[in-house]
Short mmCIF file of the C-alpha atoms (twelve columns), coordinates in Angstrom:
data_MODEL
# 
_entry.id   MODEL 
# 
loop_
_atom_site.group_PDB 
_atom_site.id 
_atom_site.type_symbol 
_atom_site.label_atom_id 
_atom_site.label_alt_id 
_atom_site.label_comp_id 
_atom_site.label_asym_id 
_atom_site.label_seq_id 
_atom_site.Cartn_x 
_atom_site.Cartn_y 
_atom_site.Cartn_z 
_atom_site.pdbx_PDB_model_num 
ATOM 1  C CA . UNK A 1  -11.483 -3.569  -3.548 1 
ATOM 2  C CA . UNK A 2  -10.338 0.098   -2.820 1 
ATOM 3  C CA . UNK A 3  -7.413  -0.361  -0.772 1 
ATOM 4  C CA . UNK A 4  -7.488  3.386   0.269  1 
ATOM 5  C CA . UNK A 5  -11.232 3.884   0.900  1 
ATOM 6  C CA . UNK A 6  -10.847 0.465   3.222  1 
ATOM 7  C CA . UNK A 7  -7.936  1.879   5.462  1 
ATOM 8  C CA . UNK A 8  -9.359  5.204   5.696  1 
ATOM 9  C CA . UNK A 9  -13.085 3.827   6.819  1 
ATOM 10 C CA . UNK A 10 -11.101 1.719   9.003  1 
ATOM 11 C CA . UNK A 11 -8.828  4.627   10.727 1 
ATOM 12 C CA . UNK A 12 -11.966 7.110   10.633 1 
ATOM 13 C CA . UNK A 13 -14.232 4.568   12.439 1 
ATOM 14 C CA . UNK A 14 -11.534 3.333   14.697 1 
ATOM 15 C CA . UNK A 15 -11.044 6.498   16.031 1 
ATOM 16 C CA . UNK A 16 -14.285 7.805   16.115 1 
ATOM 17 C CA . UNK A 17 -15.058 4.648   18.576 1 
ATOM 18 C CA . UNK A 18 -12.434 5.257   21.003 1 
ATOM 19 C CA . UNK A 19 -13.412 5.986   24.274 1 
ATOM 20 C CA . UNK A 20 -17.609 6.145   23.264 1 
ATOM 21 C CA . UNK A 21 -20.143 5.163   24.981 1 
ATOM 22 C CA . UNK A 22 -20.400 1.397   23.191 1 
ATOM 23 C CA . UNK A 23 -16.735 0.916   23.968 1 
ATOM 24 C CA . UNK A 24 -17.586 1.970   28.101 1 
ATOM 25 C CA . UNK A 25 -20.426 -0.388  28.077 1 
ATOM 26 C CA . UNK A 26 -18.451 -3.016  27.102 1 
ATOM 27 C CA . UNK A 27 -16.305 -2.326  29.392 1 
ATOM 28 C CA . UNK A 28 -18.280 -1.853  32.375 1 
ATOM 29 C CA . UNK A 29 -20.042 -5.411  30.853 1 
ATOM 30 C CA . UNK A 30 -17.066 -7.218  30.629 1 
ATOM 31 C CA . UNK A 31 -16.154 -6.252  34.419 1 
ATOM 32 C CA . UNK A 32 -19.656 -7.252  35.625 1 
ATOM 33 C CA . UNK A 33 -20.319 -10.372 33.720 1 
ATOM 34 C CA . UNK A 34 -16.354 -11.335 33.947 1 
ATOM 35 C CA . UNK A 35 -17.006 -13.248 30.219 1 
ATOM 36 C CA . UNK A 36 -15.130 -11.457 27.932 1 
ATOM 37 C CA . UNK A 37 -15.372 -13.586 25.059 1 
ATOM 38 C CA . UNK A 38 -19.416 -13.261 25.025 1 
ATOM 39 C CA . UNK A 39 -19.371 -9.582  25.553 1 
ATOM 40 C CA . UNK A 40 -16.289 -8.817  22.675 1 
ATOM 41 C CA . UNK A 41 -18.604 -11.623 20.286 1 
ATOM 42 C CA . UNK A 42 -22.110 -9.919  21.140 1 
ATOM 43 C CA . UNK A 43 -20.360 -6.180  20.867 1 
ATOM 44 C CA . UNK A 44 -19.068 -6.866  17.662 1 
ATOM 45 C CA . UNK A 45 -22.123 -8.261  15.830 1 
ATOM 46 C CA . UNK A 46 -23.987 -5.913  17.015 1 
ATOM 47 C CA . UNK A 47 -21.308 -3.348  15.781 1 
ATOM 48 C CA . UNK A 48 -21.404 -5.408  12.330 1 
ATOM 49 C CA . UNK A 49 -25.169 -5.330  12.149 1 
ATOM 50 C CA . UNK A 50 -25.348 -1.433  12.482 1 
ATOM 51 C CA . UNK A 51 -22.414 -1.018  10.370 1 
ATOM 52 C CA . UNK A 52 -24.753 -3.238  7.592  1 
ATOM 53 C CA . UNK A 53 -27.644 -1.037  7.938  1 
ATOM 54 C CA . UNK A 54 -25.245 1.869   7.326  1 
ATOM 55 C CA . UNK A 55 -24.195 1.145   4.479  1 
ATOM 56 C CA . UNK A 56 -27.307 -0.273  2.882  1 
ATOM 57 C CA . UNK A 57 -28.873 3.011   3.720  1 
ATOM 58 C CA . UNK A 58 -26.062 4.466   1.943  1 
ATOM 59 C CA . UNK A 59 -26.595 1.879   -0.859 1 
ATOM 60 C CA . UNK A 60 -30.443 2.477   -0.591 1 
ATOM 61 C CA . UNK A 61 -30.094 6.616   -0.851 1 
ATOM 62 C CA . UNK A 62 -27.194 6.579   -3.742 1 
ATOM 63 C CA . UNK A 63 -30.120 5.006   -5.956 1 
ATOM 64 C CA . UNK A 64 -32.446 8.638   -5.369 1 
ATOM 65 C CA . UNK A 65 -29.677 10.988  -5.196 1 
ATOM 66 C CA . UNK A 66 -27.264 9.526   -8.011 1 
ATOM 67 C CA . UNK A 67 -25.468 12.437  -8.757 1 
ATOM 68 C CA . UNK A 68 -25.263 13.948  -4.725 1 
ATOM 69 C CA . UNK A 69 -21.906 14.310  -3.547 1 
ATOM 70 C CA . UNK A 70 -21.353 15.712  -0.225 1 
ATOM 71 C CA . UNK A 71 -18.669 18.438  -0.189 1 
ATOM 72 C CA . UNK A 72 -16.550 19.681  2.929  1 
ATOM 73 C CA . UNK A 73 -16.408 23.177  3.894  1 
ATOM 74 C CA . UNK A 74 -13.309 24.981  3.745  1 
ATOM 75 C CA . UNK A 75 -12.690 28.206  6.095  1 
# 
């Protein structure tokens, strides 16, 4: 495993997910329902599930575009 590609898809994602709209729903779930164990296990599978479908696409398109690399502008 890529050590460096795991902590930076962790910190990227991590901070892209603070404060959205999935984290305020599961907040404002939590404080309705008052069962924070079901809410925090149902938020995260469905957070794994996307996450899966993700990266399969990803998987899925790197078979058609082999050689695409996406570049980042510089200004």
């Amino acid at each position: 495993m890529n050590w460096q590609i795991f902590w930076l898809t962790f910190g990227t994602i991590f901070l892209a997910e603070m404060g959205d709209k999935t984290q305020l729903a599961a907040l404002t779930m939590t404080a309705d329902t008052r069962a924070p164990v079901a809410v925090f296990l149902g938020a995260s599978l469905a957070l794994c599930l996307a996450t899966l479908l993700g990266v399969a696409l990803g998987g899925l398109l790197t078979r058609f575009f082999v050689n695409f690399r996406p570049t980042v502008c510089h200004y």
